[in-house]
Residue frames relative to the residue before (quaternion, step in Angstrom):
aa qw qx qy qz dx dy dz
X 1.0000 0.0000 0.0000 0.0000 0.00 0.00 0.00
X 0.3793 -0.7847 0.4571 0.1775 3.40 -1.13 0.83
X 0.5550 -0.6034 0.3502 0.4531 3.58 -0.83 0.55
X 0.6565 0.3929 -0.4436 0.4668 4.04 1.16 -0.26
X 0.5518 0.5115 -0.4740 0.4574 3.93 1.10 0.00
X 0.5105 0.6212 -0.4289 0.4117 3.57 1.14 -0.67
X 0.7545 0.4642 -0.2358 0.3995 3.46 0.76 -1.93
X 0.9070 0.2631 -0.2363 0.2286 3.14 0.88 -0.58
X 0.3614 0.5823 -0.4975 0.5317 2.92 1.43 1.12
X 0.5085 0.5852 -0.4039 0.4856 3.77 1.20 -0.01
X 0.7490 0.4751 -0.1962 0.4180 3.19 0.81 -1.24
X 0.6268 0.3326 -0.4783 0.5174 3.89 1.26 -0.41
X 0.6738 0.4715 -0.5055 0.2610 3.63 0.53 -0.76
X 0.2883 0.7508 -0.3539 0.4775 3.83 1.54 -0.41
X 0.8839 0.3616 -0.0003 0.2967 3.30 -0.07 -1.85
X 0.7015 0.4945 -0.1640 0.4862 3.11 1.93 -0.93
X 0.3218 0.8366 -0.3461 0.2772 3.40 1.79 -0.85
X 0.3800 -0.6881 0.5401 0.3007 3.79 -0.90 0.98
X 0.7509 -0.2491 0.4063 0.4572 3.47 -1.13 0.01
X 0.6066 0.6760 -0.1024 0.4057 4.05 -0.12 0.39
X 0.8177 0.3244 0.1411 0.4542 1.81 -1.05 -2.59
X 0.5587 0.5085 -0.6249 0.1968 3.99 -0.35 -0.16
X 0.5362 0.6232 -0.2827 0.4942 3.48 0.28 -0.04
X 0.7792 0.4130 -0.0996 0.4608 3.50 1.07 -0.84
X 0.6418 0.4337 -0.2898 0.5622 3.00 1.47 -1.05
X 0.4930 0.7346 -0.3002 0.3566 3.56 1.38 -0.17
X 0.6837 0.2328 -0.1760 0.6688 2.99 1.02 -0.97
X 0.6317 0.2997 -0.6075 0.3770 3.85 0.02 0.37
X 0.5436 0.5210 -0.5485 0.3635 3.69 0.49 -0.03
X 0.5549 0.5158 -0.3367 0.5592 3.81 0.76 -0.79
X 0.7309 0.2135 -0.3911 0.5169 4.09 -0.03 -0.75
X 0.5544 0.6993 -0.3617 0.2700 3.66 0.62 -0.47
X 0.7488 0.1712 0.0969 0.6329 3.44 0.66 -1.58
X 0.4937 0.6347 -0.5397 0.2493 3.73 0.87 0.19
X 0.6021 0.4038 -0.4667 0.5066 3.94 0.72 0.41
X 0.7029 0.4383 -0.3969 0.3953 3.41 0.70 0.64
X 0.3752 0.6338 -0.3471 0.5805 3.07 1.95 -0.03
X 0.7723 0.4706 -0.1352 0.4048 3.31 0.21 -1.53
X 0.7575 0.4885 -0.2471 0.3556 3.35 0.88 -0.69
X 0.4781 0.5367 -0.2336 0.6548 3.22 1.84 -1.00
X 0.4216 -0.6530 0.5685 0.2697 3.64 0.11 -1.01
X 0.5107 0.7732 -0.3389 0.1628 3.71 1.42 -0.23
X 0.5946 -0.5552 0.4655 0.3485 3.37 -1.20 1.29
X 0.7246 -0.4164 0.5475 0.0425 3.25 -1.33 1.41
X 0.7676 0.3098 -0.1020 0.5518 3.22 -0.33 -1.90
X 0.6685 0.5640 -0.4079 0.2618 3.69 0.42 -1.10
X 0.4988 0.6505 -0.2765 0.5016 3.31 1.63 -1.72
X 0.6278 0.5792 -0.2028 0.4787 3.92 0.30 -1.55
X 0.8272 0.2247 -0.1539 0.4916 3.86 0.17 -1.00
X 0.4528 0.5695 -0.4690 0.5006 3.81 1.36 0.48
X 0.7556 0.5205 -0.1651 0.3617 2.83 0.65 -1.48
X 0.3916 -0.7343 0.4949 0.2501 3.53 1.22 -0.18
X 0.4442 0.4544 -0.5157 0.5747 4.42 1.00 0.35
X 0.8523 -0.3274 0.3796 0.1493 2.38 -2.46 1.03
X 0.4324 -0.7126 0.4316 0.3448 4.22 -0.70 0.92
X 0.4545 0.8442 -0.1669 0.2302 2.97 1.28 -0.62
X 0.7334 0.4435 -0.0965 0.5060 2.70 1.44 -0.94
X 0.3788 0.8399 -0.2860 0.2632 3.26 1.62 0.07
X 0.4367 0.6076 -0.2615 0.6097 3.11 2.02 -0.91
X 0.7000 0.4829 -0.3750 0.3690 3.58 -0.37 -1.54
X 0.6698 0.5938 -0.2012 0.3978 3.32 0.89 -1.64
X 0.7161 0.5284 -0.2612 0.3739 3.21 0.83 -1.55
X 0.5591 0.6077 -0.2566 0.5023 3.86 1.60 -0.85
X 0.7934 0.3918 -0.2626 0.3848 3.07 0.43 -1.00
X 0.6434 0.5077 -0.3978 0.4123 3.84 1.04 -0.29
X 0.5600 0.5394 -0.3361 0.5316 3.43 1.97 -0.88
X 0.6688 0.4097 -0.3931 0.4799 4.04 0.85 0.27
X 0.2857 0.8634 -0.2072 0.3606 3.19 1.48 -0.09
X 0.6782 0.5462 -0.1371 0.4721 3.07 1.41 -1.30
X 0.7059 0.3933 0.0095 0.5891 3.30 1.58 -1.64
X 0.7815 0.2150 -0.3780 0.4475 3.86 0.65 0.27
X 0.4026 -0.6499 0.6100 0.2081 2.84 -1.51 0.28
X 0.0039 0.8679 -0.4459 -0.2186 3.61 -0.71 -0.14
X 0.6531 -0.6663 0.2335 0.2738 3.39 -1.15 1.23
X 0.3220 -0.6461 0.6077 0.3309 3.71 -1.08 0.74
């Protein structure tokens, strides 16, 4: 996966997010794809400034790939 397929699968979950939930879907994109971050090595921020969302969120993002390591998520 590329780092602009990354961004822009950030950006629909971003875009698609209930009322809320943006924040959430935030961090499941980060536990979600965060062994593909990690493995590639890709800049975070870089993923964040494709994606065309708020920098801000770069933190939220940045947590959630470092939990990454330790969850799993349910089918």
């Amino acid at each position: 996966m590329t780092i602009s397929e990354l961004a822009e699968r950030l950006k629909d979950m971003y875009d698609n997010a209930k009322e809320k939930e943006t924040v959430l879907n935030i961090h499941l994109f980060g536990i979600k794809y965060g062994h593909h971050i990690i493995r590639n090595k890709y800049s975070i921020k870089e993923i964040v400034r494709i994606a065309g969302i708020n920098a801000s969120y770069f933190s939220e993002i940045n947590k959630a790939v470092n939990l990454s390591k330790y969850v799993e998520l349910k089918k």
